[in-house]
LOGUGU-413738 format. One record per atom (N, C-alpha, C, O, CB): residue number from 1; x negated, y, z negated. Coordinates in Angstrom, 1 decimal. Each point is the difference from the previous one (the first is absolute). Glycine has a CB too. Example, Ala and Ser with C-alpha at 12.3 -4.5 7.8 and 13.67 -1.06 7.14 Angstrom:
@i: 1 | px: -13.2 | py: -5.7 | pz: -7.8
@i: 1 | px: 0.9 | py: 1.2 | pz: 0.0
@i: 1 | px: -0.9 | py: 1.2 | pz: 0.0
@i: 1 | px: -1.0 | py: 0.0 | pz: -0.7
@i: 1 | px: 2.9 | py: -1.2 | pz: -0.5
@i: 2 | px: -1.5 | py: 2.3 | pz: 1.9
@i: 2 | px: -0.9 | py: 1.1 | pz: 0.0
@i: 2 | px: 0.8 | py: 1.1 | pz: -0.8
@i: 2 | px: -0.5 | py: 1.1 | pz: -0.1
@i: 2 | px: -0.7 | py: -1.7 | pz: 2.3
***
This chain:
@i: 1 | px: -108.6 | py: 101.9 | pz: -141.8
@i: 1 | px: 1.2 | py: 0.4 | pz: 0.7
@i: 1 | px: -0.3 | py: 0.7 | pz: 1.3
@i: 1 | px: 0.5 | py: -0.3 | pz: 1.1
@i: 1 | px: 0.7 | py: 0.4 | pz: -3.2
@i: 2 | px: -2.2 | py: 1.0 | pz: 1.8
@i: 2 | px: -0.3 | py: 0.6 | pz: 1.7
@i: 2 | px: -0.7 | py: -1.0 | pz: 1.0
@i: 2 | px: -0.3 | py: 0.5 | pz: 1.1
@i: 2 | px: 0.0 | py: 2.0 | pz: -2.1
@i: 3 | px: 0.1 | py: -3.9 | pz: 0.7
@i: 3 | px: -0.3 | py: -1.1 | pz: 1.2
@i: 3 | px: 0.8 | py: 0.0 | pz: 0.7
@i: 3 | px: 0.0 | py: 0.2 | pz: 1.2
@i: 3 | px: -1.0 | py: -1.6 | pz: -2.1
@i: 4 | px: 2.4 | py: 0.9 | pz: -0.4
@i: 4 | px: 1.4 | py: -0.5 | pz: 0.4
@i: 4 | px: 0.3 | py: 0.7 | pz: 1.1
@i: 4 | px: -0.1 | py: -0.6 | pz: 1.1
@i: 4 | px: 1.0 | py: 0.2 | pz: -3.2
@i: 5 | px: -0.6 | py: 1.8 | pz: 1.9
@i: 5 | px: 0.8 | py: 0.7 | pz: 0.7
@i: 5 | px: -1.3 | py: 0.3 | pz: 1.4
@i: 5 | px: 0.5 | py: 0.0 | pz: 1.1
@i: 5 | px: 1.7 | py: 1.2 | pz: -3.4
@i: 6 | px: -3.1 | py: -1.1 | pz: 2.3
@i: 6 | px: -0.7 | py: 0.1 | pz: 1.0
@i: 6 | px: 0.0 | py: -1.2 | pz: 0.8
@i: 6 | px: 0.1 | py: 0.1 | pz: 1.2
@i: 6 | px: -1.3 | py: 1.4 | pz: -2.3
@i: 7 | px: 1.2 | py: -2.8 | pz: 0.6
@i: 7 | px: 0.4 | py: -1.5 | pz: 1.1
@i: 7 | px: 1.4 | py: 0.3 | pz: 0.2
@i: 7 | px: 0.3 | py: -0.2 | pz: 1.2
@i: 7 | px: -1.7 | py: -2.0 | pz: -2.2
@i: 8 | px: 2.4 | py: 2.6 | pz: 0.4
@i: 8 | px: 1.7 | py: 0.2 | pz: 0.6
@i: 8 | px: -0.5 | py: 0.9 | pz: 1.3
@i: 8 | px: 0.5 | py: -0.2 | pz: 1.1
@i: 8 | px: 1.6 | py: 0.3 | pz: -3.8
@i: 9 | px: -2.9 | py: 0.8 | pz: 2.5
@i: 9 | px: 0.1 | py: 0.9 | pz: 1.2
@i: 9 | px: -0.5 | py: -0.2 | pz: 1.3
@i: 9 | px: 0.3 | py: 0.3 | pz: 1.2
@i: 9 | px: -0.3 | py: 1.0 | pz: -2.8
@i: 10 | px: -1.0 | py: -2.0 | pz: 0.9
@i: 10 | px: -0.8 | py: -0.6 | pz: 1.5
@i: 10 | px: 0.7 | py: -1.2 | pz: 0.2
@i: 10 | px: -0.7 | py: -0.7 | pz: 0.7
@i: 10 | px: -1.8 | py: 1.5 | pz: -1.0
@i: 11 | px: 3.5 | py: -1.3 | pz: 0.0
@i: 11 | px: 1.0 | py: -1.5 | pz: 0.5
@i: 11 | px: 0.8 | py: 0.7 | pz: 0.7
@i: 11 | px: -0.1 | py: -0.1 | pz: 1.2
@i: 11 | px: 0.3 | py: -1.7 | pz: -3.1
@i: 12 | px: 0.9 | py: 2.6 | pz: 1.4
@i: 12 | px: 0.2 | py: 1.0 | pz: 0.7
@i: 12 | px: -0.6 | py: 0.7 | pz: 1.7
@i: 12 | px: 0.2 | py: -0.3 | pz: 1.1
@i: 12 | px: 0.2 | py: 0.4 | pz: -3.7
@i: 13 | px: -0.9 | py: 0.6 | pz: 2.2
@i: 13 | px: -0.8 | py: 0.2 | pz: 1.3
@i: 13 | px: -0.4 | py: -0.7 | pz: 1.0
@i: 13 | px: 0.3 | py: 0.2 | pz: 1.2
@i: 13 | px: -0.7 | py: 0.9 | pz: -2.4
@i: 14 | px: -0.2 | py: -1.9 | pz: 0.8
@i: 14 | px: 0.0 | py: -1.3 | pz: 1.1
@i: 14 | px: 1.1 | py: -0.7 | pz: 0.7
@i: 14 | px: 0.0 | py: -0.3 | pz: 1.2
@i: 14 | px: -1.7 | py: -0.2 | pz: -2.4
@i: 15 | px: 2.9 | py: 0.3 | pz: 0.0
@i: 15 | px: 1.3 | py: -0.2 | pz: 0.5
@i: 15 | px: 0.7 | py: 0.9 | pz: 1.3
@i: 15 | px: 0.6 | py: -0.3 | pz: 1.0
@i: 15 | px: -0.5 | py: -0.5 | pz: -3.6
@i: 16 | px: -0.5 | py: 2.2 | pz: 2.0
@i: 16 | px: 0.7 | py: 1.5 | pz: 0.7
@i: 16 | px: -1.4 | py: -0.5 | pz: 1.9
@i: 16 | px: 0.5 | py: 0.3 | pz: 1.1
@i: 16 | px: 0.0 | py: 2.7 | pz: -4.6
@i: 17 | px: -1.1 | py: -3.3 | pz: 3.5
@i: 17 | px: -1.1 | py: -0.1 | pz: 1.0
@i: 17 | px: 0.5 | py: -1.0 | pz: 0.5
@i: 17 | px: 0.2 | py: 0.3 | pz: 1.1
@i: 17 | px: -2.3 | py: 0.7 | pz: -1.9
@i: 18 | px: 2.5 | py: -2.3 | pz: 0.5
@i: 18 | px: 0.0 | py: -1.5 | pz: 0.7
@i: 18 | px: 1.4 | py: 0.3 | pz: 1.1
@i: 18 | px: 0.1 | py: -0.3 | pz: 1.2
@i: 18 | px: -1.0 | py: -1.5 | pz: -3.8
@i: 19 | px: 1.8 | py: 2.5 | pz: 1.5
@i: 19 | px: 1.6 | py: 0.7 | pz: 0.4
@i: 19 | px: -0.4 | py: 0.6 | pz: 1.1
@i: 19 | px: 0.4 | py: -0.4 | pz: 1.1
@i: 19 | px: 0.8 | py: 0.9 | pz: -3.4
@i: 20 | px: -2.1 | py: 0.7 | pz: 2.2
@i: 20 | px: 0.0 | py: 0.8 | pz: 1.0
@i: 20 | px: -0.5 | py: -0.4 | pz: 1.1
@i: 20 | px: 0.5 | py: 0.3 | pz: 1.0
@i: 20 | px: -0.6 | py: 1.2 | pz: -2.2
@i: 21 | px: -1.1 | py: -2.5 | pz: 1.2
@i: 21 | px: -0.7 | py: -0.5 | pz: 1.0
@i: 21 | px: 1.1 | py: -0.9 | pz: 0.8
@i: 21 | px: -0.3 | py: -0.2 | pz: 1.1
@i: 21 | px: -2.0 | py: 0.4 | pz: -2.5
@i: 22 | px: 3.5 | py: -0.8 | pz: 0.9
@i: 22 | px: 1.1 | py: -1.2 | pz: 0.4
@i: 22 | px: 0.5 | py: 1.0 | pz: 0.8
@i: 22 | px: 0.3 | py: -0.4 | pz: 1.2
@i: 22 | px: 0.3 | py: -1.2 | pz: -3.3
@i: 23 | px: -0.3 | py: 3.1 | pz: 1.6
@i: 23 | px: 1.0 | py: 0.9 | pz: 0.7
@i: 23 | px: -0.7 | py: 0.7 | pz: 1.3
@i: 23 | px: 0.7 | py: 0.4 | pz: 0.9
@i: 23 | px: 0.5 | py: 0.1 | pz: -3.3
@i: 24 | px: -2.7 | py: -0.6 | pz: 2.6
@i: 24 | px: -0.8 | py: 0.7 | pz: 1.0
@i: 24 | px: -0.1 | py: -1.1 | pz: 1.0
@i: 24 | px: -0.2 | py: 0.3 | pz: 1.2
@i: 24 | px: -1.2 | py: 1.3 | pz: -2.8
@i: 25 | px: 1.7 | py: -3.1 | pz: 1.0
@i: 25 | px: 0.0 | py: -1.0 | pz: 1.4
@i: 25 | px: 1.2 | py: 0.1 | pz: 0.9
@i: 25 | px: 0.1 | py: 0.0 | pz: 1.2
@i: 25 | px: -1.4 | py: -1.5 | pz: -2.5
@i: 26 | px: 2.6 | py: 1.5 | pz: -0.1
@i: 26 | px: 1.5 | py: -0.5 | pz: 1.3
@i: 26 | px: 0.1 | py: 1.1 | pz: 0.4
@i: 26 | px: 1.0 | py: -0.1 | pz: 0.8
@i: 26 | px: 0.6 | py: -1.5 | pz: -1.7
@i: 27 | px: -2.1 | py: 3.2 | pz: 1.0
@i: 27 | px: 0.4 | py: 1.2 | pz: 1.0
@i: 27 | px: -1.0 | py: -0.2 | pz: 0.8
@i: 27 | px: 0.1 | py: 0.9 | pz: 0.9
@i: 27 | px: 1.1 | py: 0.8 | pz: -2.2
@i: 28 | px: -2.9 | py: -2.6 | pz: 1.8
@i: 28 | px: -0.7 | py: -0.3 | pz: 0.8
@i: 28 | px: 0.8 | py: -0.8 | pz: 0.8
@i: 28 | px: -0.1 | py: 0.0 | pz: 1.2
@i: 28 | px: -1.7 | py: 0.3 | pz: -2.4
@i: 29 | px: 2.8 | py: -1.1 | pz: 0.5
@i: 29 | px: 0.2 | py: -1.5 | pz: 0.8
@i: 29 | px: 1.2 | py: 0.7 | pz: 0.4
@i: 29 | px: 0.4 | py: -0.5 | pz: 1.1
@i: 29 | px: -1.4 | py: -1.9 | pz: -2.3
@i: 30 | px: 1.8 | py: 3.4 | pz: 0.8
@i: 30 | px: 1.3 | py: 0.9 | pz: 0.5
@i: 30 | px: -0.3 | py: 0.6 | pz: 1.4
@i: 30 | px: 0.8 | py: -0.1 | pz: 0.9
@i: 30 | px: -0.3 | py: 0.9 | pz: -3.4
@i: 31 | px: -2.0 | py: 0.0 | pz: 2.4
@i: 31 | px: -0.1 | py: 0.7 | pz: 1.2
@i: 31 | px: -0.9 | py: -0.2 | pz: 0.9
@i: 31 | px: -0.4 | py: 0.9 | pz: 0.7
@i: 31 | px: 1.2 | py: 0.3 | pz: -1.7
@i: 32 | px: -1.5 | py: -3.2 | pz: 1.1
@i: 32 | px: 0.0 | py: -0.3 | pz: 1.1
@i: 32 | px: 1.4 | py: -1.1 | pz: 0.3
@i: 32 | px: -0.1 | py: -0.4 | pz: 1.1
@i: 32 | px: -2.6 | py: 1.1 | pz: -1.2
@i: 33 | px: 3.5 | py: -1.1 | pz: -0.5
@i: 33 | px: 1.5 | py: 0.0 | pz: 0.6
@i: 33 | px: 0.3 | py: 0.8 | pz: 0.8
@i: 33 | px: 0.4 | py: -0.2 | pz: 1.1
@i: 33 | px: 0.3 | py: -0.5 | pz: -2.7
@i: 34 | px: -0.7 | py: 1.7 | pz: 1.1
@i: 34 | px: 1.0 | py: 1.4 | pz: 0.8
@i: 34 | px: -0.9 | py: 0.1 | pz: 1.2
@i: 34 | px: 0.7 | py: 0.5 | pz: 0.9
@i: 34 | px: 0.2 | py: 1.3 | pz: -3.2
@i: 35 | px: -2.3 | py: -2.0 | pz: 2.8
@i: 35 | px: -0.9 | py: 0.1 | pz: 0.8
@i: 35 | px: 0.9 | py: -1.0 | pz: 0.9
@i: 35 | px: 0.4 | py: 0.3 | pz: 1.1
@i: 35 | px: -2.8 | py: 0.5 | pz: -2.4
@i: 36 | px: 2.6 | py: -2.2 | pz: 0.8
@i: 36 | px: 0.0 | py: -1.4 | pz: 0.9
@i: 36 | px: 1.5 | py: 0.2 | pz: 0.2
@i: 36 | px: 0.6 | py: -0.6 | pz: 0.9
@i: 36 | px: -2.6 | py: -1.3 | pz: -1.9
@i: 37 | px: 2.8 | py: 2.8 | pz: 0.3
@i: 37 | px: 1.5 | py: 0.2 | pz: 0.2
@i: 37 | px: 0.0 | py: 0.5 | pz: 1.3
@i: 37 | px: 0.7 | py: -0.4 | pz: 0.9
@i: 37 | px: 0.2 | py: 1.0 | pz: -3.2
@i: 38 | px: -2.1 | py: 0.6 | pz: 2.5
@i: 38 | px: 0.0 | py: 1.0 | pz: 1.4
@i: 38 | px: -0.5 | py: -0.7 | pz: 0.8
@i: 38 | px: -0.1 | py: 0.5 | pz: 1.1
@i: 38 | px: -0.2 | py: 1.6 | pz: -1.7
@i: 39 | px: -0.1 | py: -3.3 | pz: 0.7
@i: 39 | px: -1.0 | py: -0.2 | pz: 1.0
@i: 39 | px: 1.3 | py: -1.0 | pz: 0.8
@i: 39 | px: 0.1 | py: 0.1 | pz: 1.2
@i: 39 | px: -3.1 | py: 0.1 | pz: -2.5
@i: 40 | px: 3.5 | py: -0.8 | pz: 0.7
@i: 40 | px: 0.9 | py: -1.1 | pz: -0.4
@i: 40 | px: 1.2 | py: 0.7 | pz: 1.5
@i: 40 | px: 0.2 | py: -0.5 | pz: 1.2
@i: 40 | px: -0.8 | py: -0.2 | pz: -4.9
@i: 41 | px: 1.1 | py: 2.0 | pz: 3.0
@i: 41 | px: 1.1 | py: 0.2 | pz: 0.6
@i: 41 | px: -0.7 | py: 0.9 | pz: 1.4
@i: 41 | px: 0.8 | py: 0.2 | pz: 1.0
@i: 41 | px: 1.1 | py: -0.2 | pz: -3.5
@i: 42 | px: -2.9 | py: 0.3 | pz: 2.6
@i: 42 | px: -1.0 | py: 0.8 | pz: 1.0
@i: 42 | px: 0.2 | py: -1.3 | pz: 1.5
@i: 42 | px: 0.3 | py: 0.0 | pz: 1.2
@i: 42 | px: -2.7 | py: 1.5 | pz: -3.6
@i: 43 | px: 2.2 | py: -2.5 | pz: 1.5
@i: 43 | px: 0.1 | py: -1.2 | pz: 1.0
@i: 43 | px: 0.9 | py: -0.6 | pz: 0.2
@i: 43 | px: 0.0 | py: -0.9 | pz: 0.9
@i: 43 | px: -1.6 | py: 0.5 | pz: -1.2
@i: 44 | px: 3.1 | py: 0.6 | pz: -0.5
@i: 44 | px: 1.1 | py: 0.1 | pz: 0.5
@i: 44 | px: 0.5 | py: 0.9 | pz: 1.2
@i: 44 | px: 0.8 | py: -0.3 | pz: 0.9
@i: 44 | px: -0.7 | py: -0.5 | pz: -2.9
@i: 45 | px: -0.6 | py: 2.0 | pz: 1.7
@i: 45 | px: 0.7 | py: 0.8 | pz: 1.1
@i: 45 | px: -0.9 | py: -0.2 | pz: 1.4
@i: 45 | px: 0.6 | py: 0.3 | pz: 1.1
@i: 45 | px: 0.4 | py: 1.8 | pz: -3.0
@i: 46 | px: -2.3 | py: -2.7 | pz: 2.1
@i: 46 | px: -0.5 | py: -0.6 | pz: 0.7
@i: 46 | px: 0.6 | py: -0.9 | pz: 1.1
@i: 46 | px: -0.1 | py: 0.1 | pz: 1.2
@i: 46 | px: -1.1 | py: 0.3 | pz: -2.9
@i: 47 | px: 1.8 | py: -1.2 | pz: 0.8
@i: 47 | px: 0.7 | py: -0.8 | pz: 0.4
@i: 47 | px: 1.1 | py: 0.4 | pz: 0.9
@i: 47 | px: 0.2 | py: -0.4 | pz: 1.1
@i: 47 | px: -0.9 | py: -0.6 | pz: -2.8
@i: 48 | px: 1.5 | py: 1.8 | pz: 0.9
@i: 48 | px: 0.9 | py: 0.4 | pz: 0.8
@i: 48 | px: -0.2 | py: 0.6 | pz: 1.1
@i: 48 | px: 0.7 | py: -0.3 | pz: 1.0
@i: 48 | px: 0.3 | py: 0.2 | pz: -2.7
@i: 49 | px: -1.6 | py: 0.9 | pz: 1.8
@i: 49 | px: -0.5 | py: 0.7 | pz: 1.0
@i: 49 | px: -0.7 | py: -1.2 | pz: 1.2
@i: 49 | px: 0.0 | py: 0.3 | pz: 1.2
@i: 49 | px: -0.2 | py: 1.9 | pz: -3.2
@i: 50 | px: -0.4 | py: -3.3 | pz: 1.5
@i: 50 | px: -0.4 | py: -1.5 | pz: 1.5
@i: 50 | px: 0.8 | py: -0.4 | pz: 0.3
@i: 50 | px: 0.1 | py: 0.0 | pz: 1.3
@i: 50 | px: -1.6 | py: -1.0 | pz: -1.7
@i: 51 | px: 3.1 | py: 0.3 | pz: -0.6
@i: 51 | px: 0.9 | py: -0.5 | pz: 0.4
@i: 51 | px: 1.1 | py: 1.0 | pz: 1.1
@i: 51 | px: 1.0 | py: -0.5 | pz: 0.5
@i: 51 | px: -1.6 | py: -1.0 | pz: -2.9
@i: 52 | px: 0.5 | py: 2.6 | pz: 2.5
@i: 52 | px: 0.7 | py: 0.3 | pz: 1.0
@i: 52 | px: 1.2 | py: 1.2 | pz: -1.0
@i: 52 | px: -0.1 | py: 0.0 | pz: -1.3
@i: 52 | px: -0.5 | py: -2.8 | pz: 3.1
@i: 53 | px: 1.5 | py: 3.6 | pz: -1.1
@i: 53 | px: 1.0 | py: 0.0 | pz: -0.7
@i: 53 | px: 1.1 | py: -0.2 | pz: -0.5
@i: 53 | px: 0.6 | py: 0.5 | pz: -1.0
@i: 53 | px: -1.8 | py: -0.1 | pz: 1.5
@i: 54 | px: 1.8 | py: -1.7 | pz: 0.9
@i: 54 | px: 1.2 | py: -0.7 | pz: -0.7
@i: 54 | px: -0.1 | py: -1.0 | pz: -1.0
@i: 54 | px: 1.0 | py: -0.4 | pz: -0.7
@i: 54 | px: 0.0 | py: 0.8 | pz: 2.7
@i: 55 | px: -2.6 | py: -1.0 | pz: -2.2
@i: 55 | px: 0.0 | py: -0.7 | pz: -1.1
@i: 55 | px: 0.1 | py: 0.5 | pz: -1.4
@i: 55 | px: 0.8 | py: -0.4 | pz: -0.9
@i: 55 | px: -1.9 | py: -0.8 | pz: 2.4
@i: 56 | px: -0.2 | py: 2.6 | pz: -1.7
@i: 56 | px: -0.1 | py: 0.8 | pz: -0.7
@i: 56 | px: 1.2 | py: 0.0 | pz: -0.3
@i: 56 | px: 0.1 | py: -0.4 | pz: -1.2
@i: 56 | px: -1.9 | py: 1.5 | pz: 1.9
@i: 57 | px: 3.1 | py: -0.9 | pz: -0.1
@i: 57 | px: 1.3 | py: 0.6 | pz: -0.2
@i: 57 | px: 0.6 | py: -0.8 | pz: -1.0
@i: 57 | px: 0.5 | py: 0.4 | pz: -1.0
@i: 57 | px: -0.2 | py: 0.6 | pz: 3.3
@i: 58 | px: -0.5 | py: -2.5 | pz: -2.0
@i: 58 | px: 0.6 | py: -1.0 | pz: -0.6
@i: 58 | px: -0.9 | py: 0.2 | pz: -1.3
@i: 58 | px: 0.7 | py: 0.4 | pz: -1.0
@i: 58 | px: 0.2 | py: -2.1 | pz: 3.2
@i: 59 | px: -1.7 | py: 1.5 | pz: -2.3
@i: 59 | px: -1.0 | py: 0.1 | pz: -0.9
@i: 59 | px: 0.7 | py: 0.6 | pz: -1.1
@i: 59 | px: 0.5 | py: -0.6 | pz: -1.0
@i: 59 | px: -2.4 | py: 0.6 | pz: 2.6
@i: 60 | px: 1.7 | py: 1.4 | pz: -1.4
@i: 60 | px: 0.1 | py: 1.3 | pz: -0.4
@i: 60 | px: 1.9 | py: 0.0 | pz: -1.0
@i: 60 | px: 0.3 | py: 0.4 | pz: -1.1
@i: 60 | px: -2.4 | py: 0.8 | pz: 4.0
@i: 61 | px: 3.1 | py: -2.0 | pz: -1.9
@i: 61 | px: 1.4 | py: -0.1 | pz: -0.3
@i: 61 | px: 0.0 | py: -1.4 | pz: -1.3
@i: 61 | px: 1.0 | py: -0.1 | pz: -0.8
@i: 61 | px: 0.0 | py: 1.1 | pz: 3.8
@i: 62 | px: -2.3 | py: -2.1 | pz: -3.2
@i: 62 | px: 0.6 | py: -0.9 | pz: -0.9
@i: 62 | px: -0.9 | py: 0.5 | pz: -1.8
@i: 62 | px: -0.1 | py: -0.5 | pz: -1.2
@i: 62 | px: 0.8 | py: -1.8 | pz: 3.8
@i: 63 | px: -1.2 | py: 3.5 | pz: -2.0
@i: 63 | px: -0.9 | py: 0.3 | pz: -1.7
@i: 63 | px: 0.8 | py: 1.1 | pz: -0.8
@i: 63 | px: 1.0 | py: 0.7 | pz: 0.4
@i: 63 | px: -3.8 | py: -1.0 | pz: 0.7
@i: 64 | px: 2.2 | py: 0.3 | pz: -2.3
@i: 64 | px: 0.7 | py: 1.2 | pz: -1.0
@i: 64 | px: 0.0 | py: 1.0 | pz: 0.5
@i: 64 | px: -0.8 | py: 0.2 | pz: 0.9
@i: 64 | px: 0.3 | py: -1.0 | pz: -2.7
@i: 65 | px: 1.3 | py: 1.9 | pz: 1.4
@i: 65 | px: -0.2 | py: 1.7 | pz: 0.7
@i: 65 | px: -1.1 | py: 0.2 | pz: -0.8
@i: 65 | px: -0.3 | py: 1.2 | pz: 0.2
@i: 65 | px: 2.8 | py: 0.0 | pz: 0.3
@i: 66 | px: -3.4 | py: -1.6 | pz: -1.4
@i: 66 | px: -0.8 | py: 1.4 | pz: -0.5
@i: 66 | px: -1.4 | py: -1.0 | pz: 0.6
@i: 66 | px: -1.1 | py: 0.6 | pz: 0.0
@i: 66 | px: 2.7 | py: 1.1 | pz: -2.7
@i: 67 | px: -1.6 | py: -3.0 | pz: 3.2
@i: 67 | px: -1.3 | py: -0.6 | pz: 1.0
@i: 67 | px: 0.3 | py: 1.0 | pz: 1.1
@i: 67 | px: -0.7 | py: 1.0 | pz: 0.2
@i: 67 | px: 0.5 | py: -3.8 | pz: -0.6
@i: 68 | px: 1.5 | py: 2.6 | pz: 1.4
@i: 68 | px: -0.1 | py: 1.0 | pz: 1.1
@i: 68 | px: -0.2 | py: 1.3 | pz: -0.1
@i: 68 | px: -0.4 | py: 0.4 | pz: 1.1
@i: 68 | px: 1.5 | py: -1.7 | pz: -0.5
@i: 69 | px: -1.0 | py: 2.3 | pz: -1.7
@i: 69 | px: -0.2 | py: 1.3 | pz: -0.4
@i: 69 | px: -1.6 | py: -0.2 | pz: 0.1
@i: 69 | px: -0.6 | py: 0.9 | pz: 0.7
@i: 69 | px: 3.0 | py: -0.1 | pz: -2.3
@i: 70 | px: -3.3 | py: -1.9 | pz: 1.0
@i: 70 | px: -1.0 | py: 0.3 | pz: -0.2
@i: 70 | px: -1.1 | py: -0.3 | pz: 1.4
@i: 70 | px: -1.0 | py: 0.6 | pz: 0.3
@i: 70 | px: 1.8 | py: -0.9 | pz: -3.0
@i: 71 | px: -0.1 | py: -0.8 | pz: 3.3
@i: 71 | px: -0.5 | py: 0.0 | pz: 1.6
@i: 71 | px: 0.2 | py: 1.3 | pz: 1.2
@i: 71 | px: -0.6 | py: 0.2 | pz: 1.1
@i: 71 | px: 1.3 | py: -2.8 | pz: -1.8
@i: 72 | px: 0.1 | py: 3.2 | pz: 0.1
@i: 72 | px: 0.5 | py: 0.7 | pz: 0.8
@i: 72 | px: -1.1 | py: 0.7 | pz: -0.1
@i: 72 | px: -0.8 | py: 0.2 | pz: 0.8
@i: 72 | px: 3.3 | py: -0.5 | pz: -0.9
@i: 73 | px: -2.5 | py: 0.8 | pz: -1.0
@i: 73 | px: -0.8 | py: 1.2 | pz: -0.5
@i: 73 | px: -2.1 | py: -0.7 | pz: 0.5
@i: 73 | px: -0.9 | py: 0.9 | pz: 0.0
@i: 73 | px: 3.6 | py: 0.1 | pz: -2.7
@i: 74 | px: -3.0 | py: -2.0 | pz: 2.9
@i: 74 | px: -0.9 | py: -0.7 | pz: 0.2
@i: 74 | px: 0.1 | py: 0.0 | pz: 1.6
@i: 74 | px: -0.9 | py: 0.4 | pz: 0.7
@i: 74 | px: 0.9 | py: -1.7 | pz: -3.1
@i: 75 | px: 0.6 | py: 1.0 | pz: 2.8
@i: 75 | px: 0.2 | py: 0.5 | pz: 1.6
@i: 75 | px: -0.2 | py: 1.0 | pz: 0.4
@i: 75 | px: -0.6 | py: -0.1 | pz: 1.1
@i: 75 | px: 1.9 | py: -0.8 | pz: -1.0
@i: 76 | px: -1.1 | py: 2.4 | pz: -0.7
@i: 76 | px: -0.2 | py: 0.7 | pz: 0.1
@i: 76 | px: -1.0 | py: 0.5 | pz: -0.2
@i: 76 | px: -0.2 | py: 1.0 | pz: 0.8
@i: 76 | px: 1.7 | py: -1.3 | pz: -0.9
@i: 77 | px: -2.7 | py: 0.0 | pz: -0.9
@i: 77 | px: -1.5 | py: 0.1 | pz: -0.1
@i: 77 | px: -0.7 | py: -0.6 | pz: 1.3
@i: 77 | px: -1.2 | py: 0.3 | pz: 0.3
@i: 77 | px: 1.4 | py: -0.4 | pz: -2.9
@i: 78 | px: 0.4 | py: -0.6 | pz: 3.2
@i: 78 | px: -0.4 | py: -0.8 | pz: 0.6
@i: 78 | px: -0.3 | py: 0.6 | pz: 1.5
@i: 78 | px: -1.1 | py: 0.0 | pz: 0.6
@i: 78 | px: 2.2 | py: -1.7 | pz: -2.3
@i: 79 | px: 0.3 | py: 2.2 | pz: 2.0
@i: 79 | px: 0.0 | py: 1.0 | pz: 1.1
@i: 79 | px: -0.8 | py: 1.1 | pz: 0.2
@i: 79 | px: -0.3 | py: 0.5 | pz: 1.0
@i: 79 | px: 2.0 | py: -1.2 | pz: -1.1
@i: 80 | px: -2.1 | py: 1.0 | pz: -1.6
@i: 80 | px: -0.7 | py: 1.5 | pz: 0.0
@i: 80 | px: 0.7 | py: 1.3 | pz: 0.9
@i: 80 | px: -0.5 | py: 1.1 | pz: -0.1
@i: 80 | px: -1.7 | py: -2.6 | pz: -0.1
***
């Protein structure tokens, strides 16, 4: 009987490790997203800032408020 329960534990455990190892990739693959999210919108406000600013303007008037909150705020780094 003490095999038994010594193979349940080590199936177990390996199970608890395969899990964890699954959970240590998608917050790798989470936070280089969040890297390519910044870079992404870094080169949006780029943009706006080549196109001039009555385009910017147009630009800026056909997106969601919380894209423009976050350009805005990216503009602003930008300016330093």
């Amino acid at each position: 009987m003490g095999r038994a329960c010594a193979s349940e534990s080590s199936e177990s455990s390996r199970r608890n490790e395969r899990r964890l190892g699954r959970t240590g990739k998608r917050e790798r693959i989470g936070r280089a997203a969040q890297v390519g999210e910044h870079a992404g919108l870094r080169k949006a406000a780029i943009l706006l800032v080549a196109v001039g600013e009555e385009l910017a303007k147009e630009i800026l008037r056909a997106l969601p408020e919380v894209d423009v909150q976050r350009l805005t705020e990216e503009l602003a780094d930008l300016r330093g």
